[in-house]
N, C-alpha and C positions, 0 to 999 in steps of 0.2 A: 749884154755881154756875158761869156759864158765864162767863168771863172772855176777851173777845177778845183774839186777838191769843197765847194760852196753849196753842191746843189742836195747833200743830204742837210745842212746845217739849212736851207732853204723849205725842206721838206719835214724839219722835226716844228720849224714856228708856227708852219700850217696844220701841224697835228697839235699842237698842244692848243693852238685858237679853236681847232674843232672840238676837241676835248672840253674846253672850257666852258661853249656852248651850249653842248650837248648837257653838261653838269648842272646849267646856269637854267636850262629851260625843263629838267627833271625835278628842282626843288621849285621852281617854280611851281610845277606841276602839281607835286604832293603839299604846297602852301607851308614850304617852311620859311623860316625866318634866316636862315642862312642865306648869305650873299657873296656871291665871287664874282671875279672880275679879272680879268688879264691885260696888262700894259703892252705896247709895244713901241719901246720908246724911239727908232730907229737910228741911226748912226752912234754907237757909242765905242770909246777907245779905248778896247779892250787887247787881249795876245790871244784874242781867235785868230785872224788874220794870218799870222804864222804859226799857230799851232795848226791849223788846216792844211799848212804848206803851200798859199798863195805864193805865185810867182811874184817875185821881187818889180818888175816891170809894171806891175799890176798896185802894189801896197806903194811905189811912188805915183802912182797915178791920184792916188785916194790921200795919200800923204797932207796936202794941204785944203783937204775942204773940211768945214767944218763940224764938230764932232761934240756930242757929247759924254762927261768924264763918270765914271762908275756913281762916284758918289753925288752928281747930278739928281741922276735913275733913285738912288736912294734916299735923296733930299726929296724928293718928288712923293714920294710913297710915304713918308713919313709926315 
């Protein structure tokens, strides 16, 4: 489904996964003791949706499936 207004917000979680890679296999490299890591925790209900400007026909479509709550993401990391 091509959703406008989705496809840079689509394109910054694949730069930050490669980013975090690229980070993740550099200390590797030098044998440090630092460790990263990146979540992706998928569907969470956040006001990206309309802040992007998702068409309305679209945010009822997604309206009733289910989703996870911010503080989920952050129960999870903690």
């Amino acid at each position: 489904m091509n959703v406008p207004g989705l496809a840079m917000y689509t394109a910054t979680k694949h730069a930050v996964t490669a980013l975090t890679e690229g980070l993740r296999k550099e200390l590797t490299q030098l044998k440090s003791k630092i460790r990263i890591t990146s979540i992706s925790p998928g569907a969470v209900d956040t006001q990206i949706a309309v802040a992007t400007g998702i068409p309305e026909e679209i945010l009822k479509m997604v309206k009733n499936r289910p989703m996870m709550e911010s503080k989920d993401v952050t129960n999870a990391l903690i």
